[in-house]
Phi, psi and omega in degrees: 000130173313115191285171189262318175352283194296312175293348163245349152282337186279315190292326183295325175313295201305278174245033190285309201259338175266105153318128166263146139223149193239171167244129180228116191320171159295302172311329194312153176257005180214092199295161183077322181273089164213180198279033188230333196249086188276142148319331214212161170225164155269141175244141193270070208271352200275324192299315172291319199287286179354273182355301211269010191235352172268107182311148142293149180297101193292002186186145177246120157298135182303342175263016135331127137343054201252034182274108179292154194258118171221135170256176203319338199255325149321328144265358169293305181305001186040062196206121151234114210260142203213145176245098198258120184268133181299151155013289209262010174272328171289121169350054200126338205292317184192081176331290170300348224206344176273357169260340187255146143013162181308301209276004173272325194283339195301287188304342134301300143343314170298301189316296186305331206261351168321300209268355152317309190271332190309322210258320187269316176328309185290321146326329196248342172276336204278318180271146195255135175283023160237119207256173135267165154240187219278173143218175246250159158188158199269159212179131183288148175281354156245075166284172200068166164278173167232168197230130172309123169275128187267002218241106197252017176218146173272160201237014159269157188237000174228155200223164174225115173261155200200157191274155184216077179126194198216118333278171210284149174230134244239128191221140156311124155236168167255156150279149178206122186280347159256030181224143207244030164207186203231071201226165173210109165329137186230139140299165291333137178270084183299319132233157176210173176236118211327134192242165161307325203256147153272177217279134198306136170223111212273020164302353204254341209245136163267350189263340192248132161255086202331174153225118186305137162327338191264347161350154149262350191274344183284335202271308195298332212264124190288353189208069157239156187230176195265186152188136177034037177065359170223132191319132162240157164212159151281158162211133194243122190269202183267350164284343175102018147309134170214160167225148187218156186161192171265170206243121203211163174283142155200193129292118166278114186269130125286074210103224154296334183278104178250167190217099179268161170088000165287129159292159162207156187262133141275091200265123179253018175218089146290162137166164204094332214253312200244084126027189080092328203273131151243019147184237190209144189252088185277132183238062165267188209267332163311147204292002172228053150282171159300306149329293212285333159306320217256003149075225180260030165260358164241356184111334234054027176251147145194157176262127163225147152229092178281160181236164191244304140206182204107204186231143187235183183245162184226110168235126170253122148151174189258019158294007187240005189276101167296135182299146184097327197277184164241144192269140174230121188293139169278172184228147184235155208199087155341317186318308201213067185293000185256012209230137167245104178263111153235156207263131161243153193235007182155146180261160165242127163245124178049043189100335189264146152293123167278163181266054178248092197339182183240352176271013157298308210258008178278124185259129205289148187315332207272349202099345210267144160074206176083177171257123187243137171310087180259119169260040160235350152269151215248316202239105158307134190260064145342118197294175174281350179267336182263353192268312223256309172303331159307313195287274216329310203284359174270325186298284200349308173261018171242016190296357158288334217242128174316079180304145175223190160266167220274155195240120181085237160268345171289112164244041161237098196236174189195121190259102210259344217302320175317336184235150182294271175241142168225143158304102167222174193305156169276186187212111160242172166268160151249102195264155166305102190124341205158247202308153189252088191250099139292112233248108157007150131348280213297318155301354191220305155287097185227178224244151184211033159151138146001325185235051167063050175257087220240164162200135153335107171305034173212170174213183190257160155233151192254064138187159186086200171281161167283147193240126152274119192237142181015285193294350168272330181290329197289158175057015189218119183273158193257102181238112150306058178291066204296323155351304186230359157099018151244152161253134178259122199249139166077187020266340209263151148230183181208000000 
């Protein structure tokens, strides 16, 4: 007979680290209970609380590997791999937040992911689906206004390296699933803000070429101007951070992989958003993301599985598309073509569906609402009504655990200190069609300082979209078929 010990290390196995996911008719009358889909979880709270007394690794050498290592026949498989690190792993990245305590970086994480959402709403109530497209106009060089930044720390939170010219010079990005260009500080710098890295020259690169104003490549760009016949552009982020310089070809290394002929912006006046970063690797749904450069040698595909720490990954091309997994269709929103909108239909707590009508979670003919994919936001967004029938039905099924007051953005908190492990409800998505993503401990309940204070991970917002955010994301891999109009969650994790 199985000792009860040894039977609460086998149920913490089962279900502290896997995410499930199932297919569940529409029709069923009773979502969720079957024996692939548990109710309940063991949650590891003495094992997070350690963690959270443990600094992150404050520094990589830049001549560290962070290259996955392949041979010829990995590209024959049309897949290339990257490995990819939170923040606080990097070198430089966030300076301030590697001397301070759990409960400093938490709260730096919250400032940032405020004005993460703040920036992105507003972006997205702001684009109109009738557009001009752009044009062109002669322009003094340090065109446009400029904007103040409020913002002493950068705000990306997943970072990638990758090579930049011939021969390649090896730079920090962040990633961002909702931005549709490529850019890096370049020499001369008229301003730039301290990088990891040193600052990209592209004098030095046998590979860049500028681009003329008169480009087709320049006509994608929604905010280019001329100067002296080569294309310049701006970019204004959501904290109100920015970068502006020229818009120029150049090579890209992944590895061994070199991909010529990519646009990128070369900036030579930045500042604020990304800290540590030396620019940003955009992978949205636009022809001048990085996805969207690489056509058809990746497919339109790509995989990520992040991590908060250790190392997750970044892969393109559809040699990375996994068997198993479950798909879910994107929805696309004239609005906001750069955003991965998926349709969701109802939340779960401990097996129940809440009764949270579904055109809470809809995206209106105008563009308005839906559900958006984010790796640069952190705390998954609720409209307020669907947030609040969520939260209640997690109290409901928590009324043993100790309520504390609310930490932040968080009003649902728990005072853990006491316990080893404790029992709790599972949390799924109900995606449109079907499949079912059941979500970890570790996704939803996080520690918001060392001594043992957890909260529910989400939060409400009253206007935009609902944002699937990181920390739901995390640890579970994620495949991008933009191609063919889906997302994929699982089967492997990481």
């Amino acid at each position: 007979m199985v000792s009860s010990p040894v039977l609460v290390m086998v149920l913490m196995l089962l279900h502290l680290r896997l995410p499930t996911i199932i297919t569940s008719s529409a029709s069923s009358a009773n979502y969720g209970h079957t024996p692939h889909h548990p109710d309940f979880q063991h949650f590891n709270v003495k094992e997070i609380i350690a963690e959270t007394k443990t600094p992150p690794t404050q520094f990589i050498s830049q001549h560290q590997d962070l290259w996955e290592t392949h041979d010829e026949s990995s590209h024959d498989q049309g897949k290339w791999e990257l490995k990819l690190l939170h923040r606080d792993r990097i070198a430089g990245a966030t300076e301030s937040s590697l001397h301070h305590n759990y409960h400093d970086r938490f709260l730096d994480l919250m400032k940032r992911d405020a004005r993460r959402v703040t920036g992105l709403i507003r972006r997205l109530t702001a684009n109109t689906s009738t557009g001009t497209g752009p044009s062109h106009h002669e322009v003094d060089e340090d065109f446009g206004s400029e904007v103040v930044s409020g913002m002493d720390q950068g705000s990306g939170e997943y970072f990638v390296r990758i090579g930049v010219g011939s021969p390649p010079t090896s730079q920090y990005m962040v990633i961002d699933s909702g931005s549709d260009i490529v850019w890096v500080q370049c020499q001369p710098c008229n301003q730039c803000y301290r990088q990891a890295d040193p600052v990209f020259d592209p004098a030095d690169s046998a590979s860049f070429a500028g681009v003329s104003c008169s480009s087709a490549v320049c006509d994608r760009l929604q905010n280019a101007n001329c100067h002296a016949g080569g294309c310049r552009y701006e970019l204004s982020y959501n904290d109100g951070s920015y970068t502006k310089g020229t818009l120029a070809l150049e090579t890209i290394s992944l590895g061994s992989t070199k991909i010529q002929n990519v646009a990128i912006g070369c900036g030579h006046t930045n500042r604020g958003m990304f800290i540590g970063a030396a620019g940003l690797l955009g992978l949205g749904g636009g022809s001048m993301s990085f996805v969207g450069q690489l056509g058809g040698q990746a497919g339109g595909a790509f995989s990520y599985c992040l991590v908060s720490r250790g190392t997750g990954s970044l892969e393109f091309g559809r040699g990375a598309m996994p068997m198993g997994a479950a798909w879910v269709p994107l929805i696309r929103n004239p609005r906001a073509p750069s955003f991965y909108y998926v349709g969701l239909s109802g939340l779960g707590v401990g097996g129940v569906r809440v009764p949270i009508p579904e055109d809470v979670f809809g995206l209106t003919e105008a563009g308005n609402g839906g559900v958006v994919m984010d790796t640069g936001t952190a705390v998954t967004r609720l409209p307020e009504l669907g947030y609040q029938m969520f939260r209640d039905a997690y109290f409901a099924q928590t009324g043993n655990l100790p309520r504390v007051s609310g930490v932040s953005i968080f009003d649902a908190c728990y005072d853990l200190s006491g316990f080893v492990t404790v029992r709790v409800p599972t949390v799924s998505f109900y995606f449109s069609g079907g499949p079912v993503l059941t979500l970890p401990g570790k996704n939803f309940l996080i520690p918001v300082n060392d001594e043992g204070t957890f909260c529910f991970a989400f939060a409400p917002s009253s206007s935009g979209p609902s944002i699937i955010g990181n920390i739901q994301q995390e640890g579970i891999q994620i495949t991008i078929d933009g191609a063919n109009g889906f997302v994929g969650f699982g089967p492997n994790v990481c």
